[in-house]
PLY file of the C-alpha trace (Angstrom):
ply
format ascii 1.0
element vertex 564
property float x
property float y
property float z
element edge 563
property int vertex1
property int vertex2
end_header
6.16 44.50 36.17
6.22 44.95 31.99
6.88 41.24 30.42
9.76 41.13 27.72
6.96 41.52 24.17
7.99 38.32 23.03
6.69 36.55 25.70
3.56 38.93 26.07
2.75 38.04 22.62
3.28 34.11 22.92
0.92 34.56 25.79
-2.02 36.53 23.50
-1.43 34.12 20.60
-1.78 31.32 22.42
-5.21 33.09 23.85
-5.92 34.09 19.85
-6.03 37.43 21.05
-4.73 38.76 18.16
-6.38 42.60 18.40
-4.97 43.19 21.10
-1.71 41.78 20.64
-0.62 44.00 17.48
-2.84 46.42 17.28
-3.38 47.87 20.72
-1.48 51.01 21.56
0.52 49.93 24.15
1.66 47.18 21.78
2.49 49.55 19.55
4.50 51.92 21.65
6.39 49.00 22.88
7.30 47.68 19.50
8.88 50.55 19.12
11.36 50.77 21.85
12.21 46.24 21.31
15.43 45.19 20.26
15.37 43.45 16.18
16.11 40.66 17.86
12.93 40.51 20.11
10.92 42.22 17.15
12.28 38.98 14.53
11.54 36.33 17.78
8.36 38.27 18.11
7.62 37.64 14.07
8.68 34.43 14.50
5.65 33.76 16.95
3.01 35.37 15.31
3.75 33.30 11.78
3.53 30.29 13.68
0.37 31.12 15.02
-1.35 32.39 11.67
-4.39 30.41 10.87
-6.65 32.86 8.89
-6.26 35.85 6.23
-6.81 38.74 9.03
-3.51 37.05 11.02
-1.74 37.37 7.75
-2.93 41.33 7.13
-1.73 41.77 10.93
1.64 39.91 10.80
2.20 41.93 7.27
1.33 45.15 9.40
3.80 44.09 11.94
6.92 43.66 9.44
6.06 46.99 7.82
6.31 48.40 11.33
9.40 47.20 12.28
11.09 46.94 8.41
11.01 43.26 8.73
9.50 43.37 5.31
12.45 44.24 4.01
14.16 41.14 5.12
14.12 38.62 1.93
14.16 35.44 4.65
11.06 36.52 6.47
9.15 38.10 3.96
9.94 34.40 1.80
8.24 33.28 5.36
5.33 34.94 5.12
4.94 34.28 1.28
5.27 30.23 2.73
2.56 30.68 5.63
0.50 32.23 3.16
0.34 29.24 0.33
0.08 26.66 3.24
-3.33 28.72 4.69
-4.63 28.47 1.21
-4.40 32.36 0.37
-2.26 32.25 -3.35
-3.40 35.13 -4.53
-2.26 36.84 -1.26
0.89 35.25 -1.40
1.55 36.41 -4.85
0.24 40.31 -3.90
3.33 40.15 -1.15
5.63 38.79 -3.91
4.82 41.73 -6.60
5.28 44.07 -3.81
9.05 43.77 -4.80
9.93 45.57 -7.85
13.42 43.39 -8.46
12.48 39.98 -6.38
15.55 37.73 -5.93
15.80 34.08 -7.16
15.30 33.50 -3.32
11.87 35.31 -3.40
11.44 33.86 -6.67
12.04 30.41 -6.23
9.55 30.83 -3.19
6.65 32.47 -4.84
7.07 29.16 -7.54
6.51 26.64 -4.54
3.98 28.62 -2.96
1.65 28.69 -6.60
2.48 25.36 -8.16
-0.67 23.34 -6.40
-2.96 26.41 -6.62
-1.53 28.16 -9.80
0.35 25.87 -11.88
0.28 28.52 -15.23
1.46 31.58 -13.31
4.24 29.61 -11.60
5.31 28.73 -14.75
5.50 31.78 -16.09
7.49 32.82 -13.27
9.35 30.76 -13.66
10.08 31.79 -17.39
10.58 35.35 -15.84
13.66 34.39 -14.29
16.06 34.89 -17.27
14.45 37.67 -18.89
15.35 39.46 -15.34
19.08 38.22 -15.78
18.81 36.06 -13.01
19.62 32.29 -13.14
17.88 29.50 -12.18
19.33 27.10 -9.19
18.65 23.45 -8.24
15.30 24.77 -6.21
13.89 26.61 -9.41
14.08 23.56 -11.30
12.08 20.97 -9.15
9.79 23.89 -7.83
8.61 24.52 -11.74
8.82 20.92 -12.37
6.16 20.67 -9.44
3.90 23.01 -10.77
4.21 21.36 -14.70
2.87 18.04 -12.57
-0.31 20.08 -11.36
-0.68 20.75 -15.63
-0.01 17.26 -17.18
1.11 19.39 -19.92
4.53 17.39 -21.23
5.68 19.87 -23.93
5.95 23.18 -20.59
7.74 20.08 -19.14
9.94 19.62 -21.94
10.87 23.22 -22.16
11.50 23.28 -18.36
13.95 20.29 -19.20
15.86 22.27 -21.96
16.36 25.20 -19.41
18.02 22.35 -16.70
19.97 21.34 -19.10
21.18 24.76 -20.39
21.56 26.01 -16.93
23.94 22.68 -16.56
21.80 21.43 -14.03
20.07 18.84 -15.28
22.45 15.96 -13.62
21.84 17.51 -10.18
20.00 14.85 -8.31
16.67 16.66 -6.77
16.28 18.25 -11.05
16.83 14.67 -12.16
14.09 13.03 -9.37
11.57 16.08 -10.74
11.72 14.94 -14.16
11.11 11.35 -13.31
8.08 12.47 -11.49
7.10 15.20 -14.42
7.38 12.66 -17.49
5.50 10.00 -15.50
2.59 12.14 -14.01
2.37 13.02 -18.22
2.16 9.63 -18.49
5.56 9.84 -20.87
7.26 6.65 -19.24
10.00 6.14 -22.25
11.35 9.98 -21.27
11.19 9.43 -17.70
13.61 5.67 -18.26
15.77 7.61 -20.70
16.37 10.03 -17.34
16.73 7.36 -15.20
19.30 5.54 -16.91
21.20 8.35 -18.12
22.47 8.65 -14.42
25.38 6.31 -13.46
25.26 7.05 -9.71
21.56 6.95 -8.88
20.35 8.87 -5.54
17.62 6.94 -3.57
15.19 10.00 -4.27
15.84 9.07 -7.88
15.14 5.07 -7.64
12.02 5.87 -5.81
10.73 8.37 -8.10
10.77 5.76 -10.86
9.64 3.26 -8.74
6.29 5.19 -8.18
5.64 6.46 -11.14
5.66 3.11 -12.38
3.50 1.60 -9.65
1.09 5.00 -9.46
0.17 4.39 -13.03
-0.30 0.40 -12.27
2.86 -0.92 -13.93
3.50 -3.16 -11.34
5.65 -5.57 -13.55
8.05 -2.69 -14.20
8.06 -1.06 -10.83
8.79 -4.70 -8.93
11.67 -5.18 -11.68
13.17 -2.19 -10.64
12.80 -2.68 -7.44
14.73 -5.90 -6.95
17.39 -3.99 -8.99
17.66 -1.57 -6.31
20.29 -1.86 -4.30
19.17 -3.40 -0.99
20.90 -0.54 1.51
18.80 1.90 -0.32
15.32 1.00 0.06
14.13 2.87 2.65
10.53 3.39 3.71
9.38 5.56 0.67
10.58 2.40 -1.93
9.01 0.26 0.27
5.42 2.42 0.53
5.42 3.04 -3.51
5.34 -0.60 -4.41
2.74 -1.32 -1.98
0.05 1.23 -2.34
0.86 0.12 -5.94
-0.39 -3.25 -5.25
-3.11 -2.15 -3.07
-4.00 0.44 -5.88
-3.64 -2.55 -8.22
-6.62 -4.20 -6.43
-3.42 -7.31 -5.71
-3.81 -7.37 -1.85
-1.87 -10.44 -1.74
1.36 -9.09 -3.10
0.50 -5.83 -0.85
0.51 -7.78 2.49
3.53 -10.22 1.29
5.60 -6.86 0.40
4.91 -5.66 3.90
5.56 -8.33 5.66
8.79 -8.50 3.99
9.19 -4.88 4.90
8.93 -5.68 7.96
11.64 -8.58 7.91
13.85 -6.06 7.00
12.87 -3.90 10.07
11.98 -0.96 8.14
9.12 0.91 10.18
6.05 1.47 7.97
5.15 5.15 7.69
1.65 6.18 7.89
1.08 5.89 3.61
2.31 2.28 4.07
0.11 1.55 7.09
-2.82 3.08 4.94
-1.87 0.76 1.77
-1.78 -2.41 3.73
-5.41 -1.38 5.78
-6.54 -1.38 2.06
-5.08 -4.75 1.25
-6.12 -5.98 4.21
-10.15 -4.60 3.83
-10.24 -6.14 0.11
-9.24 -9.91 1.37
-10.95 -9.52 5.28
-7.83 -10.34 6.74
-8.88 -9.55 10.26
-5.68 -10.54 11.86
-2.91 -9.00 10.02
-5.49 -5.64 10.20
-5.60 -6.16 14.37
-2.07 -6.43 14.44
-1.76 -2.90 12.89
-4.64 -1.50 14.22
-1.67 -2.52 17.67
0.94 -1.22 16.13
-0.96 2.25 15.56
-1.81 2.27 19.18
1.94 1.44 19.94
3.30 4.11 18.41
0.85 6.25 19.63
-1.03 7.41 15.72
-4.24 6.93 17.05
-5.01 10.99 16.64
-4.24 10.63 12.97
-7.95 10.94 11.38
-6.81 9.30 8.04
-5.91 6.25 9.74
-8.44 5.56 11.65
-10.99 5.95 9.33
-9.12 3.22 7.56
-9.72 1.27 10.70
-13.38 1.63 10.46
-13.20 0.40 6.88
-11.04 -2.82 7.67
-13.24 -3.53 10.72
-16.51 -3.41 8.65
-15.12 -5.16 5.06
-13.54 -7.87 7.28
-16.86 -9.00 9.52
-16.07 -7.08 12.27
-18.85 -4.48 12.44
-18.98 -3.90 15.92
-15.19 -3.41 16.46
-15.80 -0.64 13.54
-18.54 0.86 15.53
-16.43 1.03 18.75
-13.46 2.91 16.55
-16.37 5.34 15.30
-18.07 5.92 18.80
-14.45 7.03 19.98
-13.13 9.49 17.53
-13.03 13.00 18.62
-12.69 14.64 15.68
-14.74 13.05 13.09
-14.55 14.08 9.01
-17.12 13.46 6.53
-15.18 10.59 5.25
-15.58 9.18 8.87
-19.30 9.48 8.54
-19.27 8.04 5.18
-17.17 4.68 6.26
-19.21 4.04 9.01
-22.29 4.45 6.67
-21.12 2.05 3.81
-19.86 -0.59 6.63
-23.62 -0.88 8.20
-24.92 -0.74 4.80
-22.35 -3.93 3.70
-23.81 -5.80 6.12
-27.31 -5.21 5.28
-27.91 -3.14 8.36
-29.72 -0.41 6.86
-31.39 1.28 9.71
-28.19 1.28 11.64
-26.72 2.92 8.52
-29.40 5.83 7.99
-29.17 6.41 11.97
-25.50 7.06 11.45
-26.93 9.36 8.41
-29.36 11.17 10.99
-26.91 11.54 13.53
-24.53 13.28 10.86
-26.80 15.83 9.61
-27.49 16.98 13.88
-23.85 16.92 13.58
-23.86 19.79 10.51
-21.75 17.83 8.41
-22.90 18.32 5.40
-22.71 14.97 3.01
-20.99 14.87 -0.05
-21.87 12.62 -3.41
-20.07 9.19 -1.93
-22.35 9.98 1.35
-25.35 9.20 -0.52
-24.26 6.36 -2.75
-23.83 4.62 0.64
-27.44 5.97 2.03
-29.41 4.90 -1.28
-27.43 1.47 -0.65
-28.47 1.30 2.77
-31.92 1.65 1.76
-31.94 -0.88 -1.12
-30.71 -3.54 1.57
-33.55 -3.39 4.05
-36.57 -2.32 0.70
-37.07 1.21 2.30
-38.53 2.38 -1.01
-40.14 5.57 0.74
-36.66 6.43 2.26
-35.06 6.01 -0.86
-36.82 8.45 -2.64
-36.78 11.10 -0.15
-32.97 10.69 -0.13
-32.54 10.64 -4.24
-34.91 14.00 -3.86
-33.31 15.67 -1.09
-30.16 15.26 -2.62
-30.22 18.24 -5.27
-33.33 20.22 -2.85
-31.54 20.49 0.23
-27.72 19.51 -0.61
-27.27 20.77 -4.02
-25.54 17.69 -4.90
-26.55 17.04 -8.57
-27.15 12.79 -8.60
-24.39 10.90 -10.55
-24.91 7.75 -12.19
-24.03 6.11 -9.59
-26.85 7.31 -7.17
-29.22 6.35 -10.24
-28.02 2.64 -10.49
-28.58 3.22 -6.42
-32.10 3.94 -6.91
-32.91 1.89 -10.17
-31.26 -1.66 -7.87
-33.22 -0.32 -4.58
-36.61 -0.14 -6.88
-35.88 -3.36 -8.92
-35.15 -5.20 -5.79
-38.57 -4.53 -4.27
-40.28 -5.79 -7.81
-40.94 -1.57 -9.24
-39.37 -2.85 -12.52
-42.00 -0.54 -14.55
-40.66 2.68 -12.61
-37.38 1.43 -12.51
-37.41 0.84 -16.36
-38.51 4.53 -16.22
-35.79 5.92 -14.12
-33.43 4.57 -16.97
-35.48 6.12 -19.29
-35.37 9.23 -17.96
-32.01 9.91 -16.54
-29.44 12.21 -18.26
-27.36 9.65 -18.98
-26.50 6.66 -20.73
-27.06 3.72 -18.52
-23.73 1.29 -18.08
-23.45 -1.80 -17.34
-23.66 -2.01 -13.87
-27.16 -0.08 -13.89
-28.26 -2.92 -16.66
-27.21 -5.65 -14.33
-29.54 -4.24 -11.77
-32.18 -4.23 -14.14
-31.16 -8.22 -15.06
-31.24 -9.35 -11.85
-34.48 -7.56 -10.87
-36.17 -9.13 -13.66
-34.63 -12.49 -13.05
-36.05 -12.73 -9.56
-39.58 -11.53 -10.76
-39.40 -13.77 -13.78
-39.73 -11.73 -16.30
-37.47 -12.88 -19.32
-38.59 -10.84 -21.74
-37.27 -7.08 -19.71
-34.14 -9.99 -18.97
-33.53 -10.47 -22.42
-33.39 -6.59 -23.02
-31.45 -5.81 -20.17
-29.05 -8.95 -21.27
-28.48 -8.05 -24.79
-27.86 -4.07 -23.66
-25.25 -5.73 -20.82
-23.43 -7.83 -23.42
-22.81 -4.89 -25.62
-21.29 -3.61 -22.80
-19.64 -6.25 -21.20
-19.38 -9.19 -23.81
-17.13 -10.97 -21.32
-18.62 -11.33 -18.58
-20.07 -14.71 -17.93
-22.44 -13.54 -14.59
-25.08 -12.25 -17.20
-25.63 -14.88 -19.54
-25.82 -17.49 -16.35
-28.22 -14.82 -14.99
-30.59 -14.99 -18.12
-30.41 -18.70 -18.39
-31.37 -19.27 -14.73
-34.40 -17.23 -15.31
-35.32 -19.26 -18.11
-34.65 -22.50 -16.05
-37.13 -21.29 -13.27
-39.94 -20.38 -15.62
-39.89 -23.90 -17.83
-38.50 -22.39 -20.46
-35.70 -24.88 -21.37
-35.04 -24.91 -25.06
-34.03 -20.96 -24.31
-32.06 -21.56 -21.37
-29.83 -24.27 -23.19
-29.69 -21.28 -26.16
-27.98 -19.07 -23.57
-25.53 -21.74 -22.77
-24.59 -22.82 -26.27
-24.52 -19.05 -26.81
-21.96 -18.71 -24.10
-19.98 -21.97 -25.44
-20.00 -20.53 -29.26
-18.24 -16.81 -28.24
-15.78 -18.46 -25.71
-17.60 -17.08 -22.91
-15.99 -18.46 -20.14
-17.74 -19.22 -16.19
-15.46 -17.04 -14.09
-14.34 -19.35 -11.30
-15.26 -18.99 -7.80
-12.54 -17.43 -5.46
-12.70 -17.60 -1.20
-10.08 -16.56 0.75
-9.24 -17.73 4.94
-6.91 -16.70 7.24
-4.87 -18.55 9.45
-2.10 -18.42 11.57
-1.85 -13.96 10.04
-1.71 -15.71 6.51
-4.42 -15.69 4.11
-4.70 -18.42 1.68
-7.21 -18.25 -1.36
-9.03 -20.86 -3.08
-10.48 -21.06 -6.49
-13.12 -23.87 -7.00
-11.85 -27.23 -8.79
-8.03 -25.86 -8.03
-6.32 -29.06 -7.22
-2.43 -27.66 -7.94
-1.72 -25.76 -4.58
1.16 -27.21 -2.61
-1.24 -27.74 0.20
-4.25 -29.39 -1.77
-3.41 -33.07 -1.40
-3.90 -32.74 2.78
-6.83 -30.27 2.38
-8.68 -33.05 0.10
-7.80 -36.29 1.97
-9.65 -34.12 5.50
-12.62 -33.69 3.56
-12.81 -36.82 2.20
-12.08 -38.10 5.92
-14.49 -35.99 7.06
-17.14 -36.80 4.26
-16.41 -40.51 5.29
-17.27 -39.58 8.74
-20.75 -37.75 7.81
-21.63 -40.78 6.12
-21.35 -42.96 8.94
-23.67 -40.35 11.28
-26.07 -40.50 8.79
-26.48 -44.00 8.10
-26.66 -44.43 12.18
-29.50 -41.93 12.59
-31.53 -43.43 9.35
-31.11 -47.11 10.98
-32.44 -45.35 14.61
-35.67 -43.98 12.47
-37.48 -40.48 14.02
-35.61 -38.92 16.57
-36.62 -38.84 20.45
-37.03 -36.22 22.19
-34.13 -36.79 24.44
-31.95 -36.54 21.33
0 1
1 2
2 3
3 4
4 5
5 6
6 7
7 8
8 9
9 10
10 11
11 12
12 13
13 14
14 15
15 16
16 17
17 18
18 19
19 20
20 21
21 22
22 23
23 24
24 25
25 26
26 27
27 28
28 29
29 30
30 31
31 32
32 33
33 34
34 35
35 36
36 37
37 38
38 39
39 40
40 41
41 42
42 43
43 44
44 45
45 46
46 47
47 48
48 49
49 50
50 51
51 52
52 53
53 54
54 55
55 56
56 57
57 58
58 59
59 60
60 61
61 62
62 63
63 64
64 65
65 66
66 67
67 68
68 69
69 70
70 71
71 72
72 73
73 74
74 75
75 76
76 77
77 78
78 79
79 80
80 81
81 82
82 83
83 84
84 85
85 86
86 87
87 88
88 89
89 90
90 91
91 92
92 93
93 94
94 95
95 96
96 97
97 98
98 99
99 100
100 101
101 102
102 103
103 104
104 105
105 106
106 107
107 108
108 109
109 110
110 111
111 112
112 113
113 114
114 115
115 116
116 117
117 118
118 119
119 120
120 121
121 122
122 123
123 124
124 125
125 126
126 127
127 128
128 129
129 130
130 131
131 132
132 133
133 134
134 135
135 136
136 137
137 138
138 139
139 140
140 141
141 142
142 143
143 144
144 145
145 146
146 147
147 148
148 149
149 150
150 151
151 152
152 153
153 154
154 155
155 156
156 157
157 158
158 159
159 160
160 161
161 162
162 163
163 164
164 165
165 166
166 167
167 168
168 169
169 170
170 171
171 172
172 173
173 174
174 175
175 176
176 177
177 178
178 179
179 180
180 181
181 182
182 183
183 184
184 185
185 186
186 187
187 188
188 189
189 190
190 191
191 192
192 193
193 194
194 195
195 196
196 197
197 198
198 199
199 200
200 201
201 202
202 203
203 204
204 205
205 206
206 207
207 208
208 209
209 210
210 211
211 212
212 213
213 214
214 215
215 216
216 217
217 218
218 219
219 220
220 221
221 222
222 223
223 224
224 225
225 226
226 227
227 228
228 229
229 230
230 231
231 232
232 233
233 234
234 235
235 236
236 237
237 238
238 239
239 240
240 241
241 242
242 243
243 244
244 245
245 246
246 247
247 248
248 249
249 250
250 251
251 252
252 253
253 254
254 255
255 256
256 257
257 258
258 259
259 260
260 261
261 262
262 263
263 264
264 265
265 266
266 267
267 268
268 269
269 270
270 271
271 272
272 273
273 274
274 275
275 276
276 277
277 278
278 279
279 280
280 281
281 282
282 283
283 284
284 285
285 286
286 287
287 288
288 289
289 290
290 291
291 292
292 293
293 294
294 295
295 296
296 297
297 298
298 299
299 300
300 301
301 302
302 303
303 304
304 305
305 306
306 307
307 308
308 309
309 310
310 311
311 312
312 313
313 314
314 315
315 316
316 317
317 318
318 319
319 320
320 321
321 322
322 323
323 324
324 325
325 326
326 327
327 328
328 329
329 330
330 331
331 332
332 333
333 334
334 335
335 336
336 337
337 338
338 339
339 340
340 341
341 342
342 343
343 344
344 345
345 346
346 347
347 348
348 349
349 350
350 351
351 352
352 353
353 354
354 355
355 356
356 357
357 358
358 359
359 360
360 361
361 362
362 363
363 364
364 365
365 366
366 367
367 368
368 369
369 370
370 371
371 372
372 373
373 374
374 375
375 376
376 377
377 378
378 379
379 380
380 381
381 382
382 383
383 384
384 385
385 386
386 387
387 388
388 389
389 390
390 391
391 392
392 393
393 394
394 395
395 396
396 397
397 398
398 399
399 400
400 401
401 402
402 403
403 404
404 405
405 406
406 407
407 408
408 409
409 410
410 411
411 412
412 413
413 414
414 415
415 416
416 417
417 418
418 419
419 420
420 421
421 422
422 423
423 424
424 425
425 426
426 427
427 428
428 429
429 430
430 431
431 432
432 433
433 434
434 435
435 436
436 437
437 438
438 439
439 440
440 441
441 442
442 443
443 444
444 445
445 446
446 447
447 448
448 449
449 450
450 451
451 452
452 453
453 454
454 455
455 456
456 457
457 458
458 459
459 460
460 461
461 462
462 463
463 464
464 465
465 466
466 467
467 468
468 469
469 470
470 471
471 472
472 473
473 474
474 475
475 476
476 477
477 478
478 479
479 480
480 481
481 482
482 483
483 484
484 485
485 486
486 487
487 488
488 489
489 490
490 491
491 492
492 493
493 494
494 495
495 496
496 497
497 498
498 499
499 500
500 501
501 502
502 503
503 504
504 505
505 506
506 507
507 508
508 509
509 510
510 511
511 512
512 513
513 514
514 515
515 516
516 517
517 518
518 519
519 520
520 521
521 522
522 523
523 524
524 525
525 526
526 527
527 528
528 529
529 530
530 531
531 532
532 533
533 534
534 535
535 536
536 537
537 538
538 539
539 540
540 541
541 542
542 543
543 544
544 545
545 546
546 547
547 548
548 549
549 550
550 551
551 552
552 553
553 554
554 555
555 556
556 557
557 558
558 559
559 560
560 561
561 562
562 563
């Protein structure tokens, strides 16, 4: 019995037998004698099952078979399946197969290029009129996309003047675009004027503003607009822009408050906003809130999305729990080089370097190949456990076998892992010889490798380069005046101090955080003006009391027996 094609060909794409599904001859002959409507349900199938550029040339050979091609809707999806496989240029060859494309085709071919090939969907775009066609409320926004992927504010600017000749520059999705255009150009008084120019103002509008504000790190600007928002509009996307703002922001706090007031308002966090708040939650450890997602993930059943649960990993391992992270590694399927990398950086965070290089060894059976963050985390791993050897191979084998050219970064790697295990003449060397100028974090390696070996005078260098650098910050100049404590030298280390005192240098205050009850609370030493600091104070000095009493009743008992 002959199957209907369509469902022969859902059968042979789901097998990815995609020879013989077009391009045998009894395919063929049976193409022929099918309906248009099995041949456009067959198309359908066959673009929903491209994956590479030879299922693209076969699906094109298909249309010209059966003069689908000349059918602007499919040939626009073909154009579409093309971009989103990564193929542009092939994309744009099936566009300029048309000699007079429509502003259908046209406004397609713009989408499809304005990631990959923001100047030629531009000009495109510019095409439009000189053709005598005019541009609708897609052209706009799809140009304005691709003048995002430039940063270039004066194309935006003309692409403004054409919305506004083309009396389509009120139109909600053109006026949302040109939020997002002036802002990603970083032209914030253009992309207010926009805003406020609109009486009635769309929710896609609010929330452009919104995060173009908070993506830049306004977060003043994009909370005041915010809580002008009306309250039935926020939806999930106002809610997600303020806080991966926060998070962004390095402000956990207000990240974790936002979403629990999201959730108040039982709007369901989307997977951007669950990412945010795994952020917030990794920068203050706040293991509980980060459980209670980690639930809510299972719950609604995201545990497939990679993305997520590499953020997972990276919550686990910031907030102390290192072996939880190790059980969400050991159980993903599908593991990405970012996976590999968290796990990595969490061993090597908790000074676990040879777990953290047998992660590293167990990647490269693996043939994922590491990228430049990879090896930051590697180098790290070996500067926590003094595996000088290891080091080097890894800083070598980086450009040999990887052909990943080392950053600064991997040299302050090497320069703290060699300074830690007292080679301050070769790490002196390193900074001599590496092709760049060395900042201040690779400085502050070199001051606190010389502190702990005591030698003031490379400390004194390294200081006076750091302060150059960082005149502010007061970790250096306690750093140089320790040193000078611990080899007698007082007269200097009370120099360092007045120094400090005569350029307003200023100790930076210690900061812990603890959470309790899903709430963390942060402390900053000496801070007596929290609401709760009166009770905290009268239990320590209760329990102070209390400590006093033990050990004035084991002094009067004298040595302790062995019973005790």
């Amino acid at each position: 019995m002959n199957l209907p094609l369509s469902l022969t060909l859902r059968s042979n794409a789901m097998q990815r037998q995609w020879t013989k599904t077009l391009f045998s001859s009894s395919s063929f002959s049976s193409l022929s004698l099918t309906l248009p409507s099995q041949q456009q349900e067959a198309l359908q199938h066959l673009l929903h099952q491209c994956t590479n550029l030879s299922h693209l040339h076969q699906t094109q050979s298909f249309m010209l078979t059966t003069a689908l091609d000349q059918d602007n809707i499919f040939l626009s999806q073909l154009i579409h399946t093309s971009a989103s496989l990564a193929f542009p240029s092939y994309a744009y060859s099936l566009f300029s197969y048309y000699h007079r494309p429509s502003i259908f085709l046209y406004n397609n071919i713009i989408w499809s290029l304005s990631l990959s090939n923001a100047p030629l969907a531009v000009s495109l775009f510019n095409a439009i009129r000189l053709l005598g066609l005019r541009p609708d409320n897609y052209s706009l926004p799809f140009a304005l996309k691709a003048v995002v992927s430039l940063k270039d504010v004066g194309v935006g600017m003309q692409v403004h003047c054409q919305a506004v000749c083309s009396g389509l520059a009120s139109q909600s999705d053109v006026v949302a675009s040109l939020v997002r255009m002036y802002c990603s150009c970083f032209n914030f008084s253009d992309a207010r004027k926009v805003f406020d120019e609109i009486a009635c103002k769309r929710v896609s509008l609010w929330n452009a503003m919104i995060a173009g504000y908070a993506k830049h790190g306004d977060m003043a600007n994009a909370r005041s607009l915010f809580e002008c928002m009306p309250e039935k509009d926020k939806n999930v996307v106002s809610w997600t822009a303020l806080i991966s703002g926060y998070a962004q922001a390095h402000n956990p706090n207000e990240a974790i408050a936002l979403f629990r007031r999201m959730q108040i308002q039982n709007v369901q966090p989307d997977e951007i906003a669950i990412l945010a708040v795994l952020s917030a939650c990794a920068d203050l450890g706040a293991l509980e809130l980060g459980e209670w997602i980690h639930n809510y993930i299972e719950k609604h059943k995201l545990h497939k999305i990679v993305p997520l649960c590499n953020s997972l990993i990276d919550m686990y391992a910031k907030s102390g729990n290192i072996s939880k992270a190790l059980r969400m590694f050991e159980n993903m399927k599908n593991k990405t080089i970012v996976t590999w990398t968290t796990m990595i950086a969490g061993f090597a965070l908790h000074g676990l370097g040879k777990e953290a290089l047998g992660i590293f060894s167990s990647m490269e059976k693996a043939r994922v190949k590491p990228n430049e963050v990879t090896f930051i985390s590697v180098l790290s791993a070996c500067s926590h456990v003094g595996l000088i050897e290891l080091g080097r191979h890894y800083f070598v084998s980086m450009e040999s076998k990887y052909g990943i050219e080392p950053k600064i970064e991997h040299y302050g790697c090497m320069i703290d892992l060699l300074g830690r295990a007292g080679y301050l003449e070769e790490a002196k060397d390193l900074v001599r010889l590496m092709p760049f100028e060395a900042n201040a974090a690779i400085w502050g390696s070199l001051l606190a490798a010389s502190t702990r070996c005591g030698d003031a005078e490379l400390a004194a260098e390294a200081l006076h380069r750091v302060i150059k650098l960082e005149p502010r910050n007061s970790g250096n100049y306690s750093l140089l005046s320790n040193t000078y404590a611990v080899l007698g030298r007082w007269s200097e280390a009370r120099m360092v101090r007045k120094v400090m005192r005569d350029t307003g240098v200023e100790k930076n205050p210690g900061v812990s955080f603890i959470e309790v009850n899903n709430r963390v609370y942060e402390f900053i030493a000496g801070d007596k003006l929290k609401v709760y600091s009166v009770g905290i104070y009268d239990v320590l000095h209760s329990i102070n009391e209390q400590l006093k009493m033990v050990c004035l009743k084991w002094a009067h008992r004298g040595p302790l027996d062995v019973d005790d």
